[in-house]
MARFI-502946 format. One record per residue: x negated, y negated, z negated of N, C-alpha, C in turn. Coordinates in nm, 4 decimals. Layout:
LOKOL   n_east  n_north     n_up  ca_east ca_north    ca_up   c_east  c_north     c_up
LOKOL        X        Y        Z        X        Y        Z        X        Y        Z
...
This chain:
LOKOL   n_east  n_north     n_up  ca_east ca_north    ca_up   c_east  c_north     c_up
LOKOL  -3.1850  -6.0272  -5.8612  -3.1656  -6.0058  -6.0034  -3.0693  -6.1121  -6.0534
LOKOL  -2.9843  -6.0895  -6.1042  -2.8819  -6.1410  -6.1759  -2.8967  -6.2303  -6.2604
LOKOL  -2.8458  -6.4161  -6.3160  -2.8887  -6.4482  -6.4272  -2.9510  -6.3815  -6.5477
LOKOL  -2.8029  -6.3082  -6.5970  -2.8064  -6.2532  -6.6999  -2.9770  -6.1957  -6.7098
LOKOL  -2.9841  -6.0859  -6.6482  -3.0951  -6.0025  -6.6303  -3.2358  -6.0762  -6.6318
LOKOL  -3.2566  -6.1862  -6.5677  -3.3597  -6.2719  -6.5985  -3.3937  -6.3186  -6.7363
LOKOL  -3.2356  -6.3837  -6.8123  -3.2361  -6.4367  -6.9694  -3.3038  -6.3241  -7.0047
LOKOL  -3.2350  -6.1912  -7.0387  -3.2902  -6.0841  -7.1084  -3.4636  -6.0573  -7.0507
LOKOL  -3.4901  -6.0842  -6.9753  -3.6654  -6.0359  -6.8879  -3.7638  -6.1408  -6.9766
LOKOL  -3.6759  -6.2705  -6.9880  -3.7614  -6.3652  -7.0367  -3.7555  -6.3852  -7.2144
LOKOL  -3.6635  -6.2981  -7.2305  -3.6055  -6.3410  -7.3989  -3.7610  -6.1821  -7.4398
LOKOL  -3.6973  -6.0714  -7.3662  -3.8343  -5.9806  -7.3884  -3.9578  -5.9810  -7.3714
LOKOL  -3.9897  -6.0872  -7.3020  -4.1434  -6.0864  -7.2957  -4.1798  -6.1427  -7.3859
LOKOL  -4.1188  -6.2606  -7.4656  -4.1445  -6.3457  -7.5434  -4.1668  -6.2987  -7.6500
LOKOL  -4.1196  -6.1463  -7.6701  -4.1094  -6.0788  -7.8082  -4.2889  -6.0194  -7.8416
LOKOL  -4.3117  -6.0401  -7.9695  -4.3972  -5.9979  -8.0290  -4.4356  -5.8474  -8.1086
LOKOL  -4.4684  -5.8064  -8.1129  -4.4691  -5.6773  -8.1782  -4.4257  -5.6214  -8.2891
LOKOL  -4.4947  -5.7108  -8.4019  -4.4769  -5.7168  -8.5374  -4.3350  -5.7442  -8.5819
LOKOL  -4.2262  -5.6806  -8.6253  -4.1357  -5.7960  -8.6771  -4.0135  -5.8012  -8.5573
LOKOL  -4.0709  -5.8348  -8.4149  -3.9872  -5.8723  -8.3634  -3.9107  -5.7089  -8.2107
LOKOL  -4.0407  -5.6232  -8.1333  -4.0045  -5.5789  -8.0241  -4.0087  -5.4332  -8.1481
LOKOL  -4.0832  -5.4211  -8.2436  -4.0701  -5.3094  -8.3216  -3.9393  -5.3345  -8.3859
LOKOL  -3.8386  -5.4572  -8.4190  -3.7394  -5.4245  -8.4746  -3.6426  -5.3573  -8.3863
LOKOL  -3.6548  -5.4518  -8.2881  -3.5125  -5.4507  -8.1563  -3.4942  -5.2423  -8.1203
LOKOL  -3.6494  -5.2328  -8.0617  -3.6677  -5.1253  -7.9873  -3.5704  -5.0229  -8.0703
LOKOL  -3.5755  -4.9867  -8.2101  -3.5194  -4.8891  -8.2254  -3.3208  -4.8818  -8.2368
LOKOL  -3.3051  -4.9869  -8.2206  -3.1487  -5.0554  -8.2176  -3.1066  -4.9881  -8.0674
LOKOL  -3.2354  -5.0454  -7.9535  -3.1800  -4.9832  -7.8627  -3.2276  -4.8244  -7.8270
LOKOL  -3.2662  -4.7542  -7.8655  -3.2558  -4.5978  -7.8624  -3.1633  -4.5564  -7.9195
LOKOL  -3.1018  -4.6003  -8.0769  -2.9700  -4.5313  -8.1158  -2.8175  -4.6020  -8.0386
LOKOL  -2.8486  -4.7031  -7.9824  -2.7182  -4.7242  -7.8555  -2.7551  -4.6363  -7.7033
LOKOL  -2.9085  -4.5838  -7.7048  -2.8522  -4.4758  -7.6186  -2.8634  -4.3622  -7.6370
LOKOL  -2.8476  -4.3407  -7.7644  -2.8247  -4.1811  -7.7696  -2.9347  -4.1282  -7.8855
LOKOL  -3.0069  -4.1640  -7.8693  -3.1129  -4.1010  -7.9203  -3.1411  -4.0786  -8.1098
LOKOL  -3.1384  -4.0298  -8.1599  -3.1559  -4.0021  -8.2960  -3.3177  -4.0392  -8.3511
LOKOL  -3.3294  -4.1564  -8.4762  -3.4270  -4.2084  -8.5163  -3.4773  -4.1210  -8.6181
LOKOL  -3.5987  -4.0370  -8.6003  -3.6774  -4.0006  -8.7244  -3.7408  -4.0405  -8.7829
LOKOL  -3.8298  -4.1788  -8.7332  -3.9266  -4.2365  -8.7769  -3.9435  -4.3832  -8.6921
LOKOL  -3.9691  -4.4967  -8.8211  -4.0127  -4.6499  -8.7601  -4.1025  -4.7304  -8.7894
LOKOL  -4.1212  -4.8140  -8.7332  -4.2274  -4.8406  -8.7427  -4.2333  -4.9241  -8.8736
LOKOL  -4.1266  -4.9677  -8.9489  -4.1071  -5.0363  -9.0562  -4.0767  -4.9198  -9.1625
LOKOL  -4.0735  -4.8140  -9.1056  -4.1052  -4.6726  -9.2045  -4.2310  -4.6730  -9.2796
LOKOL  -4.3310  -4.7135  -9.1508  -4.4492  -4.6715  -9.1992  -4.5714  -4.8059  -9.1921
LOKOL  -4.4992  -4.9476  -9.2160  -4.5792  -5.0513  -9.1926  -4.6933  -5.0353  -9.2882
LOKOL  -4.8085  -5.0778  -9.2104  -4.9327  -5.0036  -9.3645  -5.0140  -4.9260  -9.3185
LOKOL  -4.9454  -4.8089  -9.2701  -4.9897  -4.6754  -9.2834  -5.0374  -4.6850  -9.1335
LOKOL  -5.1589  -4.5371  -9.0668  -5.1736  -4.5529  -8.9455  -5.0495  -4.4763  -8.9036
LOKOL  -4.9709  -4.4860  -8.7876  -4.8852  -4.4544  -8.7142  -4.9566  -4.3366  -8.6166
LOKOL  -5.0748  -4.3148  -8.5563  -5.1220  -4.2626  -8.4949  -5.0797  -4.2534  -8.2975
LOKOL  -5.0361  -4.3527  -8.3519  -4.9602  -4.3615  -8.1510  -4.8424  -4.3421  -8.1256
LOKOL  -4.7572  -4.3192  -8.2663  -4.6429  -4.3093  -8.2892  -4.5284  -4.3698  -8.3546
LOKOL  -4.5461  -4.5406  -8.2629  -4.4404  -4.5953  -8.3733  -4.3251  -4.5690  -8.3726
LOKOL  -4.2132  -4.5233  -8.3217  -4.0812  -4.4748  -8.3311  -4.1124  -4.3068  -8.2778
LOKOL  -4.0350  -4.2125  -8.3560  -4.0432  -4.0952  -8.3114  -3.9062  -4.0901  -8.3248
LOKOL  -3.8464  -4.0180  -8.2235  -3.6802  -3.9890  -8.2523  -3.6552  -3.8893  -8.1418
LOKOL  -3.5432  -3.7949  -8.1686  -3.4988  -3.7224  -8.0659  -3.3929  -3.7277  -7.9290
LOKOL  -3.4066  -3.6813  -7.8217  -3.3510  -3.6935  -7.7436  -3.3086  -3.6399  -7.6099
LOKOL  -3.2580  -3.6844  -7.5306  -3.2663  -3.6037  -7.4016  -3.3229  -3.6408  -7.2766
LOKOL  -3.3726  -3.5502  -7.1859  -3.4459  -3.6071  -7.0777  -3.4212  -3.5072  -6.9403
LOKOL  -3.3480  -3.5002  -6.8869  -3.3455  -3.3943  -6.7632  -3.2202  -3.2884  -6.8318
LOKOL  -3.1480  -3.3187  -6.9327  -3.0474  -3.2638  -6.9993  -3.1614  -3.1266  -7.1276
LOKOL  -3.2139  -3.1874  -7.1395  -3.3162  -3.0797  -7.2167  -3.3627  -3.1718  -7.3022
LOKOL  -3.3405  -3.1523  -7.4489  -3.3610  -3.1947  -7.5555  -3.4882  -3.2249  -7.6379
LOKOL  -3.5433  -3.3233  -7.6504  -3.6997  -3.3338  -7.6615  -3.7305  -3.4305  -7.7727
LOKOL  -3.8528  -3.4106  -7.8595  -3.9168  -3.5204  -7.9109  -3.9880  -3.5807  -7.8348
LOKOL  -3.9872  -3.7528  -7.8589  -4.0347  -3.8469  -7.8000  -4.1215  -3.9323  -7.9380
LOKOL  -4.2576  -3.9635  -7.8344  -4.3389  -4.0474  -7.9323  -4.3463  -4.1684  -7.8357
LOKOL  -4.2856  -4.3222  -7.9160  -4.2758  -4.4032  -7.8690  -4.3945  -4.4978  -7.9279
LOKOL  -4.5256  -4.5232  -7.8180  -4.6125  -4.5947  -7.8936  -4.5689  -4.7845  -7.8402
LOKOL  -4.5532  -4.8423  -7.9076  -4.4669  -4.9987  -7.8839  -4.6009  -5.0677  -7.8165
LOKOL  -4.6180  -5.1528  -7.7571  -4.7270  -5.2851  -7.7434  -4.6392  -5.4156  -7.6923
LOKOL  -4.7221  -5.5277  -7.7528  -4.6460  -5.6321  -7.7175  -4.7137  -5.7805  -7.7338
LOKOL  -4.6753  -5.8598  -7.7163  -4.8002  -5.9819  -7.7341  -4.8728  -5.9841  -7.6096
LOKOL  -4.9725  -5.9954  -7.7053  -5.1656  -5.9588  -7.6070  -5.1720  -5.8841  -7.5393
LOKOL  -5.1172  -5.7423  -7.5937  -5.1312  -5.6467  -7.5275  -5.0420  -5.6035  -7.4283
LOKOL  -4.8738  -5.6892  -7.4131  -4.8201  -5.6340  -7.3297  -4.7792  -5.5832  -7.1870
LOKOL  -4.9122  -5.6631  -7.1182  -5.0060  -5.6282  -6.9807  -5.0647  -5.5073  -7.0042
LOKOL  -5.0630  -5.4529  -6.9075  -5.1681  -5.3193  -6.9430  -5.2594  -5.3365  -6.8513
LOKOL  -5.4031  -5.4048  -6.8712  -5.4931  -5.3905  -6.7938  -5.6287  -5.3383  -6.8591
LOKOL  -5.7408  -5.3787  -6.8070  -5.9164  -5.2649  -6.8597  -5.9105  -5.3200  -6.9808
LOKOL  -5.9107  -5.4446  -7.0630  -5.9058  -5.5370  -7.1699  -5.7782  -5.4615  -7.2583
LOKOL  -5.6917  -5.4104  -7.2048  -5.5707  -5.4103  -7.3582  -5.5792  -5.2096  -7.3569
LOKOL  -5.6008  -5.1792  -7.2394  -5.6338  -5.0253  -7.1904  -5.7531  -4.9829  -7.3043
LOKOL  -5.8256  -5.0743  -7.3056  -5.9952  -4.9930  -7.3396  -6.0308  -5.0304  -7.5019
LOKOL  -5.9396  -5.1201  -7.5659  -5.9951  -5.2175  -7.6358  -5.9790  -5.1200  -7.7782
LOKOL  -6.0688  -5.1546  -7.8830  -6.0120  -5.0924  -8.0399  -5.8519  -5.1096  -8.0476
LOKOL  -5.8063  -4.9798  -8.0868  -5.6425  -4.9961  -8.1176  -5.6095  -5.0168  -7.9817
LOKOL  -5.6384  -4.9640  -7.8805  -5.5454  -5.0210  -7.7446  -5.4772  -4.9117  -7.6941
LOKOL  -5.4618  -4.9209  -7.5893  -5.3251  -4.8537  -7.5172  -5.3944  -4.7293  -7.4910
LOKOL  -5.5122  -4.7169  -7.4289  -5.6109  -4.5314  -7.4377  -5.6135  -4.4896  -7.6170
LOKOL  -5.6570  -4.5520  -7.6323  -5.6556  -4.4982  -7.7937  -5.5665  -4.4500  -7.8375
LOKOL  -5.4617  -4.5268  -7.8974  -5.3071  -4.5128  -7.9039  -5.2115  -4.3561  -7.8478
LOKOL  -5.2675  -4.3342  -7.7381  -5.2179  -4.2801  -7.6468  -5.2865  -4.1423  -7.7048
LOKOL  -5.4006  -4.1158  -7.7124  -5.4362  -4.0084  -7.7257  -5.4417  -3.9566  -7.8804
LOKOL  -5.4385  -4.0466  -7.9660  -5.3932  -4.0039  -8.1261  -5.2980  -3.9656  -8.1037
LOKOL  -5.1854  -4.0000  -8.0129  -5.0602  -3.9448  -8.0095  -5.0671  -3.8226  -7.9835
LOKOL  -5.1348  -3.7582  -7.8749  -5.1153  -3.6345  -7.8632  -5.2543  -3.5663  -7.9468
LOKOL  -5.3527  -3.6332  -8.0653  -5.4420  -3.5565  -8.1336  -5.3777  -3.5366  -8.2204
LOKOL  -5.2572  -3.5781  -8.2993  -5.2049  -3.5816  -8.4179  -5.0412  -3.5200  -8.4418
LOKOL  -5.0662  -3.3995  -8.4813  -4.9017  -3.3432  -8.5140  -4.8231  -3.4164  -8.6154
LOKOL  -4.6661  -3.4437  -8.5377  -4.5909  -3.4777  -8.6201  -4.5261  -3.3814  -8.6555
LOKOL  -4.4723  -3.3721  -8.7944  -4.3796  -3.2279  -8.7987  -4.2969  -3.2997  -8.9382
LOKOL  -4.1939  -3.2254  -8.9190  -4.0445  -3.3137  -8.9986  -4.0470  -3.1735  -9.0763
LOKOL  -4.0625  -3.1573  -9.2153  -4.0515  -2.9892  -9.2796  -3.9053  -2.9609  -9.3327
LOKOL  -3.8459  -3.0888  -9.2880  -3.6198  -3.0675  -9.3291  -3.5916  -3.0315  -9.2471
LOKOL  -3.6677  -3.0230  -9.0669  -3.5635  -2.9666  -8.9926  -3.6754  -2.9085  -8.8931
LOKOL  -3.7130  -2.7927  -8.8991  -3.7968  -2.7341  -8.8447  -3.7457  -2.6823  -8.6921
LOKOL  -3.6268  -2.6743  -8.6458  -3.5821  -2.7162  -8.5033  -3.6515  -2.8410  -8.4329
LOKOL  -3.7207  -2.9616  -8.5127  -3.6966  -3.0498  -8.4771  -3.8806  -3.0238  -8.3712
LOKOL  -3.9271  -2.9481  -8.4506  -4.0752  -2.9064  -8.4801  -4.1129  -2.8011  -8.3544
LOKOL  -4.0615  -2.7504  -8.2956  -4.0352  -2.6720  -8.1615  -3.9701  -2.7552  -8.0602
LOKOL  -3.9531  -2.8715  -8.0553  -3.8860  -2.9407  -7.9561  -4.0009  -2.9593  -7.8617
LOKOL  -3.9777  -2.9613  -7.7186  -4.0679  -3.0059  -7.6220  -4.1019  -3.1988  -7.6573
LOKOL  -4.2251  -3.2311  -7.6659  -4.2620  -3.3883  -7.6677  -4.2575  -3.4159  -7.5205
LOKOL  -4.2446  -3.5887  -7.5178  -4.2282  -3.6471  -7.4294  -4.3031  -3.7745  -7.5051
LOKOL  -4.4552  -3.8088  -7.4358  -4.4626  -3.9650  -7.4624  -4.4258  -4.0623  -7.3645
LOKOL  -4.4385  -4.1615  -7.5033  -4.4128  -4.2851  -7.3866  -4.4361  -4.4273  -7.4666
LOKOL  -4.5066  -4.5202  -7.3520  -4.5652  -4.6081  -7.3940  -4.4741  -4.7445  -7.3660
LOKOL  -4.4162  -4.7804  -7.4477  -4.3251  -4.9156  -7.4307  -4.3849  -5.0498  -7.4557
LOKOL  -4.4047  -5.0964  -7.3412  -4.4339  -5.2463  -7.3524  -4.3643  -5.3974  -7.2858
LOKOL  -4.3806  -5.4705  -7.3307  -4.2580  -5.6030  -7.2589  -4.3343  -5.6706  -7.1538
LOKOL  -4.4352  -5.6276  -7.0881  -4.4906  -5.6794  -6.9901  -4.5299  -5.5616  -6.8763
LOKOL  -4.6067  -5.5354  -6.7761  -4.6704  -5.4787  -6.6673  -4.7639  -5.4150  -6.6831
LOKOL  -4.8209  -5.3064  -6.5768  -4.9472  -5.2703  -6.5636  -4.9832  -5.3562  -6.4497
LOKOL  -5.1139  -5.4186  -6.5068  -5.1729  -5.4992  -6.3625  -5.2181  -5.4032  -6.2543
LOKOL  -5.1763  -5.4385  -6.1135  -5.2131  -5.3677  -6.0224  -5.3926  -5.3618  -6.0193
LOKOL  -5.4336  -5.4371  -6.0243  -5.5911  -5.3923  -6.0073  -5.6583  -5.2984  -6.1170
LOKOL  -5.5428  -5.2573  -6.2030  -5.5382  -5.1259  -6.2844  -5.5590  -5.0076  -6.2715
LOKOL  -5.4039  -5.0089  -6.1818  -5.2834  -4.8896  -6.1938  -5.3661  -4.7654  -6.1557
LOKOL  -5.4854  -4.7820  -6.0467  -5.5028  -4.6471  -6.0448  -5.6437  -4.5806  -6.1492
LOKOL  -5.7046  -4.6641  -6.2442  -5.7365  -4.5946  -6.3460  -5.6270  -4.5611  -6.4216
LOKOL  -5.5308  -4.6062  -6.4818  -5.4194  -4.5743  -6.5022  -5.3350  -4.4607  -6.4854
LOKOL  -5.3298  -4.4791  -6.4011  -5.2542  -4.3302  -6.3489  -5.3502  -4.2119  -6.3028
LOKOL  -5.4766  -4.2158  -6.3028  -5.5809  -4.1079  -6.3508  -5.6177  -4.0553  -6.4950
LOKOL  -5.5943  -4.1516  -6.5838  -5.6106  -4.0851  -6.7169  -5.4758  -4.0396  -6.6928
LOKOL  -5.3409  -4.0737  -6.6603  -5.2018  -4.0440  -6.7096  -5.2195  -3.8571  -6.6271
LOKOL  -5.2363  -3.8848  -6.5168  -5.2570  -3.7370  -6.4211  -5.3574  -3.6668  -6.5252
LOKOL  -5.4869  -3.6653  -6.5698  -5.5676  -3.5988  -6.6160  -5.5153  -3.5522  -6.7999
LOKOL  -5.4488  -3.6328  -6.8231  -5.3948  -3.6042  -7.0026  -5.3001  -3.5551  -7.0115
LOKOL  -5.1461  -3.5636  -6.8393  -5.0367  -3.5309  -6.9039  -4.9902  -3.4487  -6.7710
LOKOL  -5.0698  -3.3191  -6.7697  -5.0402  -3.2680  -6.6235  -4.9117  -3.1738  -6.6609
LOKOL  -4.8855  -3.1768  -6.7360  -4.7265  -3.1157  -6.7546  -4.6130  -3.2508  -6.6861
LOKOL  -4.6990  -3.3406  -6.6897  -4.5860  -3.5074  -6.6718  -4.4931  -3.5261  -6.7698
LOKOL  -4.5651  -3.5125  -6.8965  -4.4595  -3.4954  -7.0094  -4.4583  -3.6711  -7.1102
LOKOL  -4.5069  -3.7643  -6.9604  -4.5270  -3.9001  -7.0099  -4.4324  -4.0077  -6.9517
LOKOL  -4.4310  -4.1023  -7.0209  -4.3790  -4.2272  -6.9334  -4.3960  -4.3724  -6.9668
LOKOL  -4.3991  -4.4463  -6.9116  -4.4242  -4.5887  -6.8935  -4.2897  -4.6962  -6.9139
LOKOL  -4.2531  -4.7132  -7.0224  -4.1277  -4.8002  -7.0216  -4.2052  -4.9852  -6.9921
LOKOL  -4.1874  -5.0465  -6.9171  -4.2607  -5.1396  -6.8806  -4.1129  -5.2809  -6.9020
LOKOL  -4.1894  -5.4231  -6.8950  -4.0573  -5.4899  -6.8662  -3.9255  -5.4873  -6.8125
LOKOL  -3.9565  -5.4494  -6.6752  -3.8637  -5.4253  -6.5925  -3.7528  -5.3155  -6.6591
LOKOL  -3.8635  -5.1609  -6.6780  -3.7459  -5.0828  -6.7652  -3.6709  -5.1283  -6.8785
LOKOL  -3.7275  -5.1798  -6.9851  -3.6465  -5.2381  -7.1087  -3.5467  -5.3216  -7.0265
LOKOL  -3.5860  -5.4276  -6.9478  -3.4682  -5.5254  -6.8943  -3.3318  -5.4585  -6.8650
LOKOL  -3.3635  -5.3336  -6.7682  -3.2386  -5.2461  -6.7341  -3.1804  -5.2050  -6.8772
LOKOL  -3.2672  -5.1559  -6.9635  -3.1940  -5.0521  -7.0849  -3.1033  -5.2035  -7.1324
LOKOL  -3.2166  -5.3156  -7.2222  -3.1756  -5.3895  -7.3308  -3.0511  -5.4360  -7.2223
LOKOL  -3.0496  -5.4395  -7.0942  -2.9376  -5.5032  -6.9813  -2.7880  -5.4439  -7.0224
């Protein structure tokens, strides 16, 4: 791994949620492409429902809504403690898909295939991963999920 790539690994972990990985994150979806419907400074206050950035985009060349639920801090490990906890990463996860978003200005937007995904500036701990990836197999057997983890942001924010 490259200097550079380390500065950026270590400048992101350091980031906090509030204020700081909820500002950045949506800066970098509209440098790649992606169109912002909703932020999390849209709706500071309000419950988000597992959905702090919603914006549109592409994935396999097929055009999709994405619900981006952020974690960061405390939580940006994903292990049984940040997984299980009030407000945690299971919770989060599944308001997302209990709760319709629907935009009533652009009702194209409202027929789009979803794609979640859970962005955080740290890891899933291995003595996790495979409860982990049993709720992910059992909730999203379309595989209509994903895991943006340190490493991924490092490449994107890279």
């Amino acid at each position: 791994m490259g200097s550079n790539k380390i500065i950026v690994r270590e400048y992101l972990e350091s980031l906090k949620e509030d204020r700081e990985l909820d500002y950045l994150f949506p800066i970098l979806l509209v440098l790649m492409g992606f169109k912002i419907k909703s932020t999390p400074v849209n709706s500071k206050g309000q419950s988000q429902y597992g959905k702090d950035v919603i914006a549109v985009g592409f994935k396999d060349g097929i055009k999709k809504r994405f619900y981006f639920e952020i974690k960061g801090h405390a939580d940006k490990d994903i292990d049984d403690t940040s997984f299980n906890k009030r407000d945690g990463i299971r919770e989060s996860i599944l308001a997302s898909k209990d709760t319709p978003f629907e935009d009533k200005s652009d009702p194209a937007f409202n027929a789009l295939p979803i794609e979640y995904v859970t962005v955080h500036n740290g890891i899933i701990k291995e003595n996790f991963r495979p409860q982990f990836n049993g709720f992910i197999d059992r909730e999203f057997p379309d595989r209509n999920f994903q895991d943006w983890d340190i490493y991924k942001l490092t490449d994107y924010f890279g």
